[in-house]
C-alpha positions in Angstrom: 23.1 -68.7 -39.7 25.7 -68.4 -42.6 26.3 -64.7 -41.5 27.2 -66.7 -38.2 29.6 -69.4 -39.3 31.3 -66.3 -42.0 31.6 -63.8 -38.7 33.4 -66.8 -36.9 35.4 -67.5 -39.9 37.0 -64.2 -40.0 37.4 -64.1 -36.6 39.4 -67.0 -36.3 41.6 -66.2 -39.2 42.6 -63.1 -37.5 43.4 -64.8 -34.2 45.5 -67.2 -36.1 47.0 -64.2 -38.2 48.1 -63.0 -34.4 49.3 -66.0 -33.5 51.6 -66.7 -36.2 52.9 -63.5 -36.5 53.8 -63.6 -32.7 55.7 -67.3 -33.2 57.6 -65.2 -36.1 58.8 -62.2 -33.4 59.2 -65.0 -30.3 61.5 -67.2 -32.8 63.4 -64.9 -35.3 67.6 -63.7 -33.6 68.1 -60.5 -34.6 65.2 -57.2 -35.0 65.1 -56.0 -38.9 64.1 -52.5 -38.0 63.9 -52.1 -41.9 61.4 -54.5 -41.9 59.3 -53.4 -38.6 59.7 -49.6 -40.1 58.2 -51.1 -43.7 55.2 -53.1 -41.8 53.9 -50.6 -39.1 54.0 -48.1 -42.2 51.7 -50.4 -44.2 49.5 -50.9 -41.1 49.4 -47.1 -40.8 48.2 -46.9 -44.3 45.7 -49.7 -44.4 44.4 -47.6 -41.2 44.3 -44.7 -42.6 42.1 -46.0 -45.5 39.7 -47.6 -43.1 39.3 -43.9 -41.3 39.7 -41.6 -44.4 37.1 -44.0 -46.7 35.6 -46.4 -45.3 34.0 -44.4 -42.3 33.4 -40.8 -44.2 31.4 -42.7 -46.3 29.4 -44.7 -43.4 29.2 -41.1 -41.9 27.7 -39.8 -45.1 24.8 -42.0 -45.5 23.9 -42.1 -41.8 23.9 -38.4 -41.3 21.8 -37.9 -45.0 19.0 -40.0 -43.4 19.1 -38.4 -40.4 19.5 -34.2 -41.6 18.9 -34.6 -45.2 21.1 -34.8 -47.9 22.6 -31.1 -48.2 22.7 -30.8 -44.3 24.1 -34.2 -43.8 26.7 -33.5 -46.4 28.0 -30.4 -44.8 27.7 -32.2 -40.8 29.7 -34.7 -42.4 32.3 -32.9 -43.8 32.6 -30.7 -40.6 33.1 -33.4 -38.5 35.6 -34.8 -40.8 37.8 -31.8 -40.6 36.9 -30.7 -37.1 37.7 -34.6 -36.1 41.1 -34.5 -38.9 42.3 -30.6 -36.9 41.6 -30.9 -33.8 44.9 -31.2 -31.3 46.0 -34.3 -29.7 
């Protein structure tokens, strides 16, 4: 039950995060494209770090289970790169 009342915690922060930051856009006069090109290049960044660490490393451990941990390595790795080249 406390993993229940955390998960809707955080999910009502973030919908309250949305919601403010759309007041901010519906109520500010002029665009600050200095300031939208400065935020969607943190959000790129903070996406990046989520796909680049956070995920490898979930990928790791899920694939050493599964294939061992010198295959599962390698798979990993592979699929990294084959996921990181691989045209739009």
């Amino acid at each position: 039950m406390p993993n229940l009342a955390l998960a809707f915690g955080l999910t009502l922060f973030a919908g309250l995060a949305t919601g403010i930051g759309g007041l901010v856009a519906f109520f500010v006069k002029g665009t600050n494209y200095r300031f939208l090109s400065v935020s969607t290049g943190f959000s790129a960044g903070v996406m990046l770090y989520i796909s680049f660490v956070e995920i490898f490393f979930k990928g790791e451990e899920a694939l050493v289970l599964a294939y061992g941990p010198t295959m599962g390595k390698w798979i990993n790795v592979a699929a990294f790169f084959a996921g990181s080249c691989s045209p739009p």
